[in-house]
C-alpha positions, 0 to 999 in steps of 0.5 A: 087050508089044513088046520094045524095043532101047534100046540102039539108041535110047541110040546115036542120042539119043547121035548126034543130041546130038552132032550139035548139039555138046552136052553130056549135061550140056547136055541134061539141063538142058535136059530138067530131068534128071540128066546121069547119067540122060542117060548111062542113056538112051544107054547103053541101060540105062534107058528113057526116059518118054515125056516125057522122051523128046520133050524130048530129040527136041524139044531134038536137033531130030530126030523121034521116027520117026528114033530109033524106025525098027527098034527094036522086036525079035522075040519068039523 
């Protein structure tokens, strides 16, 4: 199984939901999530489902390949 930088991914959910100057509170509600949960995805602390995880893309009006580029990290 890949190992995936979430971290990477919480900072660009996080820039992209600043860019469109909402809340995490605003976009959880607009995902149906808790805004903690919002803030567990962009701090890297818990990956979010693959339902969620297009909710959020469709909500930031950003694609799933410019959150994803270069997240996956090589196994040593």
């Amino acid at each position: 199984m890949a190992n995936i930088n979430l971290r990477r991914i919480g900072r660009r959910l996080k820039k992209a939901r600043e860019a469109k100057h909402l809340t995490q509170e605003e976009v959880a509600e607009l995902v149906d999530k808790s805004a903690a949960h919002i803030g567990l995805i962009e701090r890297g602390e818990r990956a979010p489902s693959l339902a969620t995880f297009m909710d959020m893309t469709s909500v930031l009006e950003v694609t799933a390949d410019a959150i994803l580029c270069d997240v996956l990290l090589e196994k040593n």
